[in-house]
DRENVONU-419534 format. One line per 10 residues: number of its first residue (from 1); for each residue x, z, y of C-alpha. Coordinates in pm, 1 decimal. Each point is the difference from the previous one (the first is absolute). Example, Ala and Ser with C-alpha at 12.3 -4.5 7.8 and 13.67 -1.06 7.14 Angstrom:
<recs>
1) 1230.0/780.0/-450.0  137.0/-66.0/344.0 .
</recs>
This chain:
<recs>
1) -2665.7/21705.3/16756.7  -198.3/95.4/299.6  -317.3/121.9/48.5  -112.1/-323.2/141.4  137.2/-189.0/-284.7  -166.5/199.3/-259.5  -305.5/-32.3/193.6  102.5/-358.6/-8.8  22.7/23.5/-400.4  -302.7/169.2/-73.5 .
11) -214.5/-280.2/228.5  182.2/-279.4/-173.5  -15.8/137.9/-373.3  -384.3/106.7/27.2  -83.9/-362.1/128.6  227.8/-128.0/-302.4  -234.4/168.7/-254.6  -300.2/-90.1/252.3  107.1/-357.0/-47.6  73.8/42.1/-414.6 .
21) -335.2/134.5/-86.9  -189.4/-274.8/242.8  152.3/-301.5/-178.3  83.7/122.0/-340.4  -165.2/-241.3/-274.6  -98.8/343.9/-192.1  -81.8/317.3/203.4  -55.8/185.5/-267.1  333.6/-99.5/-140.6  160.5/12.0/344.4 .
31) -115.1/419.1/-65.6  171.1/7.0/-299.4  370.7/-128.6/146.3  -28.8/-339.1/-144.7  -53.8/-254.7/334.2  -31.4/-364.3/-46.6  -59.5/-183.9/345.1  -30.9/-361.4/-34.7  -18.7/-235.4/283.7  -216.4/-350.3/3.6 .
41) 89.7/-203.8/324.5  -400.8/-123.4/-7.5  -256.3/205.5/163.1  -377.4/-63.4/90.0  -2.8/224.4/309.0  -359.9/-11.2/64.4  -14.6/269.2/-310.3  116.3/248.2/267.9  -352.9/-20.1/214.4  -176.1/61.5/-352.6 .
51) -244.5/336.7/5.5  -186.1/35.8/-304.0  254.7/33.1/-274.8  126.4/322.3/132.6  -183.5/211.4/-271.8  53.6/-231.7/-277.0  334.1/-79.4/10.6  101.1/408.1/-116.3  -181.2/218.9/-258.8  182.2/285.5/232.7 .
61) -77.7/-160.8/372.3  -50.2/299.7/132.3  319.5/151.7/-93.7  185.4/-346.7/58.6  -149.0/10.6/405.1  71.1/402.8/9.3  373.3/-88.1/-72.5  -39.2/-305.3/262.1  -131.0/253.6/250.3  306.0/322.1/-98.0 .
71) 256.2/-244.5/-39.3  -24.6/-174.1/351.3  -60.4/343.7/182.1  333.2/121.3/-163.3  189.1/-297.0/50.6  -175.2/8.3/374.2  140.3/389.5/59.0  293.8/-124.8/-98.6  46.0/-315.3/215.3  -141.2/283.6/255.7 .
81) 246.8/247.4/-62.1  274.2/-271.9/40.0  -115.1/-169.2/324.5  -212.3/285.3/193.5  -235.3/-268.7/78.8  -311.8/39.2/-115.3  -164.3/-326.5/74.6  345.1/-206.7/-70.6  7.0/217.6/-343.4  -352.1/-112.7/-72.3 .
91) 33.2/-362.5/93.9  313.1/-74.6/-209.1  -188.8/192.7/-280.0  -301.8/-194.0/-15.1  219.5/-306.7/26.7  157.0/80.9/-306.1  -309.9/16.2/-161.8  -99.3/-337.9/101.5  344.2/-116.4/-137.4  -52.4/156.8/-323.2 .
101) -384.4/-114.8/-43.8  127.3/-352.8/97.5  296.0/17.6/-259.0  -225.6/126.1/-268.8  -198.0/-349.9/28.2  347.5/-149.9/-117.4  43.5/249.6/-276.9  -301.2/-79.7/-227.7  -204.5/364.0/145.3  -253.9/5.9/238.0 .
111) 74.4/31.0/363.1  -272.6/77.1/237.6  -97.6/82.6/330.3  -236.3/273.2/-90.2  326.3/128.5/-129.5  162.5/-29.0/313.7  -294.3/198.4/169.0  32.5/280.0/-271.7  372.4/59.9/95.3  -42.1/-13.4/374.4 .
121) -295.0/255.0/-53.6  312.1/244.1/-156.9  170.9/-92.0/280.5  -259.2/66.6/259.9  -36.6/320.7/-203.2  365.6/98.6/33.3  -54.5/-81.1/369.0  -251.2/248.2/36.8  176.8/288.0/-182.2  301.3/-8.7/186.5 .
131) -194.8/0.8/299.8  -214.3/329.1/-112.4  347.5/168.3/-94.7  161.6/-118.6/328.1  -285.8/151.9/197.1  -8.8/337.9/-205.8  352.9/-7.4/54.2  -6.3/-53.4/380.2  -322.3/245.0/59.2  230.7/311.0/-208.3 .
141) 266.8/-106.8/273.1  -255.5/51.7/304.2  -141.4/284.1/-151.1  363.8/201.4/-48.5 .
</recs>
């Protein structure tokens, strides 16, 4: 396999387990190995633009939005690492977290846009890190 390829891989399996833990039925189940995703073709998608559930809908929100925010800046390094684009790697990640919010409203769990603006904040923040390595990187080069 080549380097691109596993590159390829890595992307495509870290957005698989992205996509698992966003529309399992269970996530605390889904932690333990034992995924059940169940699809219902009806959706009221005006439950996306809802705001005020987002601390009652977890006991551990804050740990549920930290792994929102890690989980898109990985998968966006990745998608980076793959593409050398930053703001094509940062588009097509926050895309897939629009698809996955959207698919979660057909898989009896709570998609949301405040979700959505959680996991473009870890990809903003990915942004922003390879950009302070990139210049560190560039002003050792000058300074040599």
């Amino acid at each position: 396999m080549t380097l691109i390829g596993i590159k390829a891989a890595a992307a495509a399996l870290w957005a698989l387990v992205l996509f698992i833990f966003t529309c399992a039925v269970n996530l605390d189940n889904a932690f333990k190995g034992k995924v059940l995703i169940v699809w219902h073709p009806y959706s009221n998608y005006r439950d996306f633009f809802i705001f005020d559930d987002m601390f009652k809908t977890h006991s551990h929100v804050f740990i549920i939005k930290a792994g929102h925010f890690l989980g898109f800046a990985i998968l966006d390094l990745l998608i980076y690492a793959l593409i050398k684009h930053r703001a094509y790697s940062a588009l097509l990640t926050i895309a897939f977290a629009v698809v996955t919010e959207i698919l979660q409203l057909h898989t009896f769990r709570d998609g949301r846009l405040y979700d959505v603006l959680v996991d473009a904040a870890g990809v903003m923040a990915s942004h922003y890190w390879l950009m302070l390595i990139q210049s560190r990187v560039l002003r050792r080069r000058l300074a040599e």
